[in-house]
Every structure is written in structure tokens, then in C-alpha cells.
FILUM-63326 format. One record per residue: x, y, z of N, C-alpha, C in turn; residue number from 1; residue in one letter. Coordinates in nm, 3 decimals. Layout:
NODE     neast    nnorth       nup    caeast   canorth      caup     ceast    cnorth       cup   seq   type
NODE         X         Y         Z         X         Y         Z         X         Y         Z   NUM      A
...
This chain:
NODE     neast    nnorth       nup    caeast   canorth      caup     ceast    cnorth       cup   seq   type
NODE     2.799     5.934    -2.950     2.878     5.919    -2.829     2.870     6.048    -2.747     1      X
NODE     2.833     6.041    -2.625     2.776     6.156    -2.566     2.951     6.187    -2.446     2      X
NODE     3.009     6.280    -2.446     3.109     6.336    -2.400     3.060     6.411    -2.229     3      X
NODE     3.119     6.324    -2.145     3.075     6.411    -2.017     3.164     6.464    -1.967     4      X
NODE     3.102     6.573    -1.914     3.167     6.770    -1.889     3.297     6.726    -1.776     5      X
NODE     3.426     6.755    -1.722     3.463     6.748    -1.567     3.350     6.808    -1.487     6      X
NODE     3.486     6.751    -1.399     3.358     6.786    -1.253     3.410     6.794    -1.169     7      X
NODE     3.400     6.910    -1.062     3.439     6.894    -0.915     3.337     6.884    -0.825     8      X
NODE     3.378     6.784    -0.691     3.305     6.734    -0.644     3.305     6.801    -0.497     9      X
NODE     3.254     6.882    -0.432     3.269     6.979    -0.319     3.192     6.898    -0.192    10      X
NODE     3.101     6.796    -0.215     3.071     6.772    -0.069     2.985     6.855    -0.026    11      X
NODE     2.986     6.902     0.127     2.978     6.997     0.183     3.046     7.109     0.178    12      X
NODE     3.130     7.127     0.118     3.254     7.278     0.125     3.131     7.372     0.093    13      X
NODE     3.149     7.474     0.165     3.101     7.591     0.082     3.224     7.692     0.035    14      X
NODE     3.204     7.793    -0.027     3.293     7.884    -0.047     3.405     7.960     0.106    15      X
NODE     3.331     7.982     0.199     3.366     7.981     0.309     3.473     7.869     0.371    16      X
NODE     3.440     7.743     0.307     3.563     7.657     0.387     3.633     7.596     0.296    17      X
NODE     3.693     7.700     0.154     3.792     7.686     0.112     3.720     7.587    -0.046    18      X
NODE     3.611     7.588    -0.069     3.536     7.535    -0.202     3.594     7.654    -0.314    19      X
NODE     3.662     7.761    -0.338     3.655     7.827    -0.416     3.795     7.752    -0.485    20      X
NODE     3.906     7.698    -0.353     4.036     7.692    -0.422     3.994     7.581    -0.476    21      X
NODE     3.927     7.468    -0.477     3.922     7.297    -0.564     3.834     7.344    -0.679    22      X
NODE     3.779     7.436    -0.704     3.723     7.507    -0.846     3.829     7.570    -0.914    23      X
NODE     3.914     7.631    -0.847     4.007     7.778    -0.910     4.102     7.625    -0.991    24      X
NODE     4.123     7.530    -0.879     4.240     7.459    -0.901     4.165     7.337    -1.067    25      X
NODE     4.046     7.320    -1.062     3.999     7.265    -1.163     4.019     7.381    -1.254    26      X
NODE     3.942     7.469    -1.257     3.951     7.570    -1.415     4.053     7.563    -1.451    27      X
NODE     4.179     7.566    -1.366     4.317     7.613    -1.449     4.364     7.500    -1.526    28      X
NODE     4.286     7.362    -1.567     4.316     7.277    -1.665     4.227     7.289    -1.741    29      X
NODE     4.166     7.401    -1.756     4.055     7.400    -1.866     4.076     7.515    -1.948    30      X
NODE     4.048     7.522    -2.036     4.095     7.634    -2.167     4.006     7.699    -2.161    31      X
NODE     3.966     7.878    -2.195     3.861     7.946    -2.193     3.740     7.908    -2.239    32      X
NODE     3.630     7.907    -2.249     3.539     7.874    -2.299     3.448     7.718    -2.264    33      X
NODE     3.567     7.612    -2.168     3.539     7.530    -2.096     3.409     7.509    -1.994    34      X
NODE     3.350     7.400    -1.998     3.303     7.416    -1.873     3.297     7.325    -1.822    35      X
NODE     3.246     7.348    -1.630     3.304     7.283    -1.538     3.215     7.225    -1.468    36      X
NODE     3.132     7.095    -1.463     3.009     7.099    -1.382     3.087     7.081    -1.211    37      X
NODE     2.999     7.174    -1.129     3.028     7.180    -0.991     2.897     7.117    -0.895    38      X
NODE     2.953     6.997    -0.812     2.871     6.941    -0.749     2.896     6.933    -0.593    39      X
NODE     2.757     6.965    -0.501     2.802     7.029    -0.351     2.670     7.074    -0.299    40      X
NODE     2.679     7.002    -0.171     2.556     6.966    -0.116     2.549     7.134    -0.037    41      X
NODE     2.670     7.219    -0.036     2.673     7.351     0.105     2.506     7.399     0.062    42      X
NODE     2.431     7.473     0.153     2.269     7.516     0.083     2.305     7.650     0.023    43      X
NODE     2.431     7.719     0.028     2.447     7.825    -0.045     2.559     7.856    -0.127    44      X
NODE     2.596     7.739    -0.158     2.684     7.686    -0.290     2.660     7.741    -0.400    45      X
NODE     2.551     7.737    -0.507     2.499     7.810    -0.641     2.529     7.936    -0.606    46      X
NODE     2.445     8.053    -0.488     2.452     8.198    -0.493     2.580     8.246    -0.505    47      X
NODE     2.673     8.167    -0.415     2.792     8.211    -0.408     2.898     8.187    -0.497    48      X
NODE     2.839     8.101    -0.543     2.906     8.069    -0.681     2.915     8.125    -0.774    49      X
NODE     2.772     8.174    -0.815     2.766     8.270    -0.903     2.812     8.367    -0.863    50      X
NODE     2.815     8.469    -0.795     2.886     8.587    -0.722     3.044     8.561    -0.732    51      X
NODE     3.115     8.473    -0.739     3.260     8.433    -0.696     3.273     8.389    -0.921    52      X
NODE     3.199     8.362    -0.977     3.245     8.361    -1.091     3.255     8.499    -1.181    53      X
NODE     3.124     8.561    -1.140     3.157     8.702    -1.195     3.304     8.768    -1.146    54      X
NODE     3.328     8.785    -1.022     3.400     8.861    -0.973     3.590     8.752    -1.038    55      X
NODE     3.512     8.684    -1.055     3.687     8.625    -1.137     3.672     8.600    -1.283    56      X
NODE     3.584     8.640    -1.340     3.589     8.666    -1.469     3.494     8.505    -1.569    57      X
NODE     3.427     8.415    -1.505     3.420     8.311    -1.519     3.231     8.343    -1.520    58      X
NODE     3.184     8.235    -1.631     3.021     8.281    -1.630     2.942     8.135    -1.560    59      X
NODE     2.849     8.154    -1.467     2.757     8.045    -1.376     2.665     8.062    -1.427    60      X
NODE     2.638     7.909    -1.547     2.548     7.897    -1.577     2.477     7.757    -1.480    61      X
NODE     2.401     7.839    -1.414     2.308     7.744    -1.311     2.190     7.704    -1.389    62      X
NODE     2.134     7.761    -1.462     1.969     7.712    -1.519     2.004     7.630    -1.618    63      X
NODE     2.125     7.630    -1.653     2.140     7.485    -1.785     2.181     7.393    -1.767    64      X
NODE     2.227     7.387    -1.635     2.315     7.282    -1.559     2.239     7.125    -1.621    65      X
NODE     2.047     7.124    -1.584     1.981     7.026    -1.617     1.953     7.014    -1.736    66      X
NODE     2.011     7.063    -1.828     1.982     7.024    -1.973     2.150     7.076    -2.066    67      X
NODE     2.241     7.057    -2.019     2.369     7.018    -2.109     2.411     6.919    -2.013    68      X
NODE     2.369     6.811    -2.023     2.450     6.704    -1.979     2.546     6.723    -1.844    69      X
NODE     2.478     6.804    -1.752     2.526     6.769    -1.599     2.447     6.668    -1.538    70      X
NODE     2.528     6.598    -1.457     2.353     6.528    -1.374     2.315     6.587    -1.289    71      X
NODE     2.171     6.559    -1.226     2.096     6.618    -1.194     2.114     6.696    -1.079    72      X
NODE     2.198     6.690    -0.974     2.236     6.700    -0.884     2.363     6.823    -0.853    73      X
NODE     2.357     6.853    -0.986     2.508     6.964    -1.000     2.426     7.065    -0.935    74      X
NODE     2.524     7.127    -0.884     2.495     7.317    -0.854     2.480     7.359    -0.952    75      X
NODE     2.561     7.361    -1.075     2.584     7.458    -1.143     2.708     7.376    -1.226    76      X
NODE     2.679     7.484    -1.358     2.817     7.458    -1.442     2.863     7.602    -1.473    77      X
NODE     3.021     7.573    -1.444     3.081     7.755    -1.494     3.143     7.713    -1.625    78      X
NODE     3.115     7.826    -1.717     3.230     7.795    -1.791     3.348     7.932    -1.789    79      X
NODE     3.456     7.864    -1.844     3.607     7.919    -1.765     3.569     8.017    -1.876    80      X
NODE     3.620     8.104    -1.838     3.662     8.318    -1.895     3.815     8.278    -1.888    81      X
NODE     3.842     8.404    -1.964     3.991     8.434    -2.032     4.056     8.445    -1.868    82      X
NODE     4.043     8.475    -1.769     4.128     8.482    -1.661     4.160     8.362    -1.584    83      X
NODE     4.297     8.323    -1.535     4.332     8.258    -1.429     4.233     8.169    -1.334    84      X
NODE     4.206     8.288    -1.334     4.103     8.249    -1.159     4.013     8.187    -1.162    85      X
């Protein structure tokens, strides 16, 4: 039985028009070590993503996204760090 990851679903948001709070607001139901597949058409969604997970304590794993069970189409999967954010 194959278990699929959450997910937030961003659309177009980029980080710029407020995509960081419907992530911040998903992690905080997820326990450290969680992860979160993030899906979002913005064209600079992944970079900033990654940049916005370091800086809150959270790791973007983008290159595994297509092989742990995201579909194909994810940005990226973070998984949640010991912080809040």
C-alpha cells in the first residue's frame, strides 16, 4: 500500500504573492522530519523555494521530488526542520 506525501497546491503564487504563507501554514501540521510535496506553476517557484527553506530551517529536496512518490509535476518536496517556520 503505497502512502501519498501532503501537498500544497500554489497555482501560480510565487513566493512574492504570498506562496510562502500556504507552505509555512502546511508545515505547521507536520512534525519534523515530514515532508511536504509543493506544487506551482510560478517559473521561479523551486529557486526560491529552496532559498526560503534554508533560511527557515526546512531542507528542499527538489531532485527527489521524481522518485519518492511526488507526481511529476511537483516543484519540489521540503521536508519540515525542527523550526516553526
Amino acid at each position: 500500500m503505497t502512502t501519498s506525501l501532503p501537498t500544497v497546491e500554489l497555482g501560480p503564487l510565487g513566493l512574492d504573492g504570498g506562496a510562502h504563507v500556504l507552505v509555512k501554514l502546511a508545515l505547521s501540521e507536520l512534525r519534523p522530519g515530514d515532508a511536504l510535496v509543493v506544487r506551482g506553476t510560478h517559473p521561479e517557484l523551486a529557486p526560491h523555494l529552496a532559498v526560503w527553506c534554508r533560511s527557515q530551517g526546512h531542507r528542499w529536496l527538489q531532485d527527489t521530488a521524481t522518485t519518492s512518490g511526488a507526481p511529476p509535476d511537483a516543484a519540489g518536496i521540503i521536508e519540515r526542520g525542527r523550526s516553526a517556520g
